[in-house]
C-alpha positions in Angstrom: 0.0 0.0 0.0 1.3 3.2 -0.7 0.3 7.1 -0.4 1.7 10.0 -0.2 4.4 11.6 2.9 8.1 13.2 3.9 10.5 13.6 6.8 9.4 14.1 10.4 9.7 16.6 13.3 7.6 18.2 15.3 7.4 21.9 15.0 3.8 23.2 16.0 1.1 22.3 18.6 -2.6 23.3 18.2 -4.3 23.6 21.7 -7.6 24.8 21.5 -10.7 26.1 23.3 -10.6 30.0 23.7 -12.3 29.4 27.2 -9.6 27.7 28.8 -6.4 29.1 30.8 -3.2 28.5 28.9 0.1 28.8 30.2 3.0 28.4 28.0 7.3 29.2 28.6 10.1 28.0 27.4 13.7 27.1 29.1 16.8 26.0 27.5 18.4 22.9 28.5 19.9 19.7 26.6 21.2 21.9 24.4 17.4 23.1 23.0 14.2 25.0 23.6 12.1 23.0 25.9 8.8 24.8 25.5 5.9 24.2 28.4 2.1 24.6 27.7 -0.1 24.0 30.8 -3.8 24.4 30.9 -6.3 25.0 33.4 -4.2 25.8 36.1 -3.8 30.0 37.3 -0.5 31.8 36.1 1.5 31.2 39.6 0.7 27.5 40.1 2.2 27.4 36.6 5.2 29.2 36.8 6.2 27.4 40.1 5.7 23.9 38.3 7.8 24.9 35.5 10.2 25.9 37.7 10.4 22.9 39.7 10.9 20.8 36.3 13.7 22.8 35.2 15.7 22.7 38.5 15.2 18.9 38.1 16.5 19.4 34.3 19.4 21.4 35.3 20.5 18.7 37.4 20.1 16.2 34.8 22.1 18.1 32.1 25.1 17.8 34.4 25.2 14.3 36.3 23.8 12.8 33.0 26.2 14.3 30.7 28.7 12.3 29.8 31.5 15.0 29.2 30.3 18.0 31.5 33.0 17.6 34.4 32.3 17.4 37.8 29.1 15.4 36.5 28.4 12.2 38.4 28.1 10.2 35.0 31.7 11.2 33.7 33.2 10.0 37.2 31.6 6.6 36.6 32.9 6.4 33.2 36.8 7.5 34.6 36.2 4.6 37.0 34.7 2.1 34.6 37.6 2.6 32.9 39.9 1.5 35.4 37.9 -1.5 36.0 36.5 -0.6 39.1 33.2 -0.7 40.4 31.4 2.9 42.2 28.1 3.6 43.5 25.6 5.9 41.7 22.5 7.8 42.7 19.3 7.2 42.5 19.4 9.9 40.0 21.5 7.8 37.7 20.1 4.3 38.3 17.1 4.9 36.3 18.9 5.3 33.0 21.5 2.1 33.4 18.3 0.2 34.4 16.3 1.2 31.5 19.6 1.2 29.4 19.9 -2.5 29.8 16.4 -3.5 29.3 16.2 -1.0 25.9 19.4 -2.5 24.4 18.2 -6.2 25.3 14.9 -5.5 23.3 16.7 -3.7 20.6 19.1 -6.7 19.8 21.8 -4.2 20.3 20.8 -1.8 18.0 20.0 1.2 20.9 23.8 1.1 22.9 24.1 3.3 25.3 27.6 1.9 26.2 29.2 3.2 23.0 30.2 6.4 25.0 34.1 6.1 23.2 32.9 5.7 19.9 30.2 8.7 20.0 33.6 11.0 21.5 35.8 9.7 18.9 33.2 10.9 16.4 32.8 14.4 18.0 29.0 14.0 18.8 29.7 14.1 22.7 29.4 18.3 23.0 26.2 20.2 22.9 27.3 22.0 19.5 28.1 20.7 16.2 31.6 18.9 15.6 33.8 20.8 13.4 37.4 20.2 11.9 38.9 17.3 10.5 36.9 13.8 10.9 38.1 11.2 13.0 40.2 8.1 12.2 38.0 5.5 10.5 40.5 2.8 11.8 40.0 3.8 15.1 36.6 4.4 15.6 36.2 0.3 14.1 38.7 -0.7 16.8 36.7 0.8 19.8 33.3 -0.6 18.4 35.3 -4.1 17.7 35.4 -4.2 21.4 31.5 -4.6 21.7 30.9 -2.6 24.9 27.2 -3.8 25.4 25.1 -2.8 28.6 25.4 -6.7 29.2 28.7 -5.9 30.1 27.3 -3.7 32.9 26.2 -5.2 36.7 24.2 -3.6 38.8 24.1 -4.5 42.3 21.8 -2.4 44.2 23.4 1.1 43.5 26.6 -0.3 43.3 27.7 -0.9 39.4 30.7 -2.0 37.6 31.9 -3.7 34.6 33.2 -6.9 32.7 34.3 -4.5 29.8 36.4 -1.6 30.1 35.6 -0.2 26.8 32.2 0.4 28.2 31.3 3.9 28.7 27.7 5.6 28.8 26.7 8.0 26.7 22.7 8.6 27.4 22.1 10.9 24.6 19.7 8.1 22.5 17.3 8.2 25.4 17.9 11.0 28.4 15.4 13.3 27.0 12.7 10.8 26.9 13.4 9.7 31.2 13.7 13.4 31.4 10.3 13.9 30.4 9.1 11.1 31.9 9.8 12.6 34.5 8.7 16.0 34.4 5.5 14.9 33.5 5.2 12.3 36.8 6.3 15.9 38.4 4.1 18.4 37.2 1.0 15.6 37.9 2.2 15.7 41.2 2.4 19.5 41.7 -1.8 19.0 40.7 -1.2 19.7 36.9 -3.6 18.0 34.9 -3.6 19.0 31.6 0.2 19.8 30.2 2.9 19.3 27.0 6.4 19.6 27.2 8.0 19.8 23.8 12.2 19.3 23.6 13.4 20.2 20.4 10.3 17.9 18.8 10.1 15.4 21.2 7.1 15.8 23.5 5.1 14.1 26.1 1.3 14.7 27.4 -0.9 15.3 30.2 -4.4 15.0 30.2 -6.4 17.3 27.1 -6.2 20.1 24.9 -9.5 21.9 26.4 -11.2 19.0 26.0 -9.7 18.1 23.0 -7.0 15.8 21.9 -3.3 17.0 21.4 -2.4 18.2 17.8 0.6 17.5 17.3 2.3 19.0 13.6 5.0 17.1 11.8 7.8 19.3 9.7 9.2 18.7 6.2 12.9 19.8 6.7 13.1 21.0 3.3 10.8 23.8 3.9 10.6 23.9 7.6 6.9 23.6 6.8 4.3 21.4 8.3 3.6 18.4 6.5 1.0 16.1 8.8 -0.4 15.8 12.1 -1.5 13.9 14.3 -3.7 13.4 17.9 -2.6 12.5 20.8 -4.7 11.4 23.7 -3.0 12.8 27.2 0.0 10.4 28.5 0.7 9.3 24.4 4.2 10.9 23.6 5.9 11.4 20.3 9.6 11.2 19.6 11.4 11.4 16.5 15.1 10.9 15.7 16.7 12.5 12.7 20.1 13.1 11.1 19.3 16.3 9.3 19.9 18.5 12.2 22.6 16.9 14.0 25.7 15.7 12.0 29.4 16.6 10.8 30.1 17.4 7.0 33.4 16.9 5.3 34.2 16.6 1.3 30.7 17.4 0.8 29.7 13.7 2.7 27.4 14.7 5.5 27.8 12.0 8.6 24.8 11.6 11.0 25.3 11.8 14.7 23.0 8.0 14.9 26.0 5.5 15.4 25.3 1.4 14.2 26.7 0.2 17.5 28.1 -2.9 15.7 30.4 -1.3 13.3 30.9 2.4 15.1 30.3 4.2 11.7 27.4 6.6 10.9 24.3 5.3 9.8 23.3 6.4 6.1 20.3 5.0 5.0 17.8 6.5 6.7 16.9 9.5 7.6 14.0 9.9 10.4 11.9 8.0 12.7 9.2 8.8 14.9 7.4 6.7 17.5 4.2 6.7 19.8 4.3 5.3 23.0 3.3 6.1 26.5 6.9 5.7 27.7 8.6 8.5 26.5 12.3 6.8 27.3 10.9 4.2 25.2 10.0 5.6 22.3 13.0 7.8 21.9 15.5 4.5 22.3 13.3 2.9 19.7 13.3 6.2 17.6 17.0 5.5 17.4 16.7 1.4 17.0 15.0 1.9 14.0 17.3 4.1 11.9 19.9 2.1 12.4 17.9 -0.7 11.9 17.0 0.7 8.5 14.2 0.3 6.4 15.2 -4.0 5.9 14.4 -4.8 9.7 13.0 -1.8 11.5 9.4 -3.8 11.2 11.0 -6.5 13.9 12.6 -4.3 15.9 9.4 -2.4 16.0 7.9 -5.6 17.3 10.7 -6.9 19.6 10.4 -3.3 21.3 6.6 -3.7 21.5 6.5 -0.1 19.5 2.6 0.0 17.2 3.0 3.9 16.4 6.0 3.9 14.0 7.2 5.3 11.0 10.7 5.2 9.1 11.9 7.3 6.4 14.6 6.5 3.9 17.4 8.4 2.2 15.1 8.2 -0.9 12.4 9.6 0.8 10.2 6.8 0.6 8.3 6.6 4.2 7.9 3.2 6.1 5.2 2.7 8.3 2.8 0.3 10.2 -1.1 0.2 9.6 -1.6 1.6 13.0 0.4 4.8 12.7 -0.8 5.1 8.8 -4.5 5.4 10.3 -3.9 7.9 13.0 -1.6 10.6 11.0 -3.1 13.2 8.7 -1.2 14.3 5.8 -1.2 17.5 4.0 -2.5 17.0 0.8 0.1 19.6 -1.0 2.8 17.4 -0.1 3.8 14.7 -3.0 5.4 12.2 -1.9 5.7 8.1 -1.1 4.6 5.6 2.0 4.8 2.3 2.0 2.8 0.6 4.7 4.9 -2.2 6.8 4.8 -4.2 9.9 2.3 -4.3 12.0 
């Protein structure tokens, strides 16, 4: 079955219902615009939520960055390395817990261990890499190692290693725990009805004013808005591209999406986007599927028990399964191809 689509990214939300108090602001952090919009709440209760959030980010962007000094994440790496064990907070936990269980369901294809190989490439820093590329040769020896969250035990807070090459880079997957967790927050601070949108990748709290969440998608060619689609509250949408983050050399642009298995940028597709109440989730699987390309992304899809899905290809041909087909609304200006997989 095919129709008509293009690449993904969220770039607009329509809330309506002209009756109902809307709050919206926007902090930076993670090295983008986080954008709040909270409903039904007064202007104060709102402001102090949002500010309780973004403490809790600000604290995440150091102690889960895995090159920021003094951050507890880089002094596990320094000790993995030595082949020694340390314990972590309860702040960290979280992530090398759901690490293990995403990479297991992946087949290896979300690796959150391949810390080295994403330095080596220059995709560690908040800004762009620049300068010349890295050494090919090397970048296949650190990934020939095969640091693998299977390497990794965890005993109580207390975690070491069997592999020394291993060292965590959260990047696939800290913005979706992060706004896991800022939604669990903000429901406990008595919000009811929220969004908060990273850069495209968003999760939900109850309505739109009675509504469901609109949620557009962008066509990177035009920065113009291409489809939508709903969202009931708690359903959260998370797409991972390589048309904003990369290096470029010779005129070769190289994504920042890494195939754990050979260390080398993946080429051959471009975008994915996934629905799924677990916003950690969907934004490992968002990453499992590019590299698992348009050949296999349909079982990894299932093996990640992912229904909302949808690849697109260097070609611009655009993969996805019946589910997500039914629920997203194209525009009808935009001429392109979908072929409908999985399922």
């Amino acid at each position: 079955m095919r129709r008509a689509l293009v690449l993904l990214g969220v770039v607009w939300l329509a809330a309506c219902g002209p009756a109902e108090v809307e709050y919206k602001e926007t902090r930076y952090v993670f090295g983008t615009l986080v954008e709040f919009i909270i409903r039904g709440v007064d202007e104060g209760k709102a402001k102090r939520a949002v500010a309780a959030v973004d403490r809790d980010f600000q604290r995440m962007h150091k102690d889960w960055h895995a090159w920021k000094p003094g951050g507890e994440l880089v002094a596990l790496n320094e000790t993995l390395a030595k082949g020694e064990s340390r314990t972590v907070s309860d702040f960290v936990l979280p992530l090398l817990e759901q690490g293990q269980a995403f990479e297991a369901k992946s087949g290896g294809l979300f690796n959150p261990a391949i810390g080295a190989v994403v330095n080596a490439w220059g995709f560690h820093a908040d800004e762009l890499p620049k300068g010349a590329l890295p050494d090919f040769d090397e970048i296949r020896a650190l990934a020939a190692k095969q640091p693998s969250m299977a390497d990794v035990k965890i005993e109580g807070n207390r975690v070491s290693s069997t592999n020394t090459a291993v060292r965590f880079d959260f990047g696939g997957f800290a913005k979706g725990v992060a706004l896991d967790m800022a939604a669990s927050k903000l429901k406990a601070l008595g919000i009811e009805h929220a969004i908060v949108n990273a850069g495209g990748d968003l999760n939900t709290i109850g309505d739109a004013g009675k509504r469901l969440w609109t949620v557009g998608i962008r066509d990177p060619r035009d920065w113009g808005v291409i489809a939508s689609v709903e969202l009931m509250g708690g359903e959260n949408l998370y797409t991972s591209g390589n048309y904003e983050r990369f290096r470029e050399a010779d005129g070769i642009r190289y994504a920042h999406i890494i195939d754990p298995r050979t260390g080398m940028a993946v080429d051959h597709t471009v975008s994915a986007s996934v629905i799924h109440e677990n916003g950690a989730l969907a934004d490992a699987a968002a990453t499992a599927l590019i590299v698992a390309g348009p050949d296999d992304w349909a079982d990894v899809a299932r093996a990640m028990d992912i229904t909302y899905a949808m690849l697109v290809d260097k070609q611009g041909t655009v993969y996805a399964t019946p589910e997500m087909l039914a629920r997203v609304k194209f525009e009808t200006s935009k001429e392109l191809t979908i072929v409908e997989s999985g399922g």
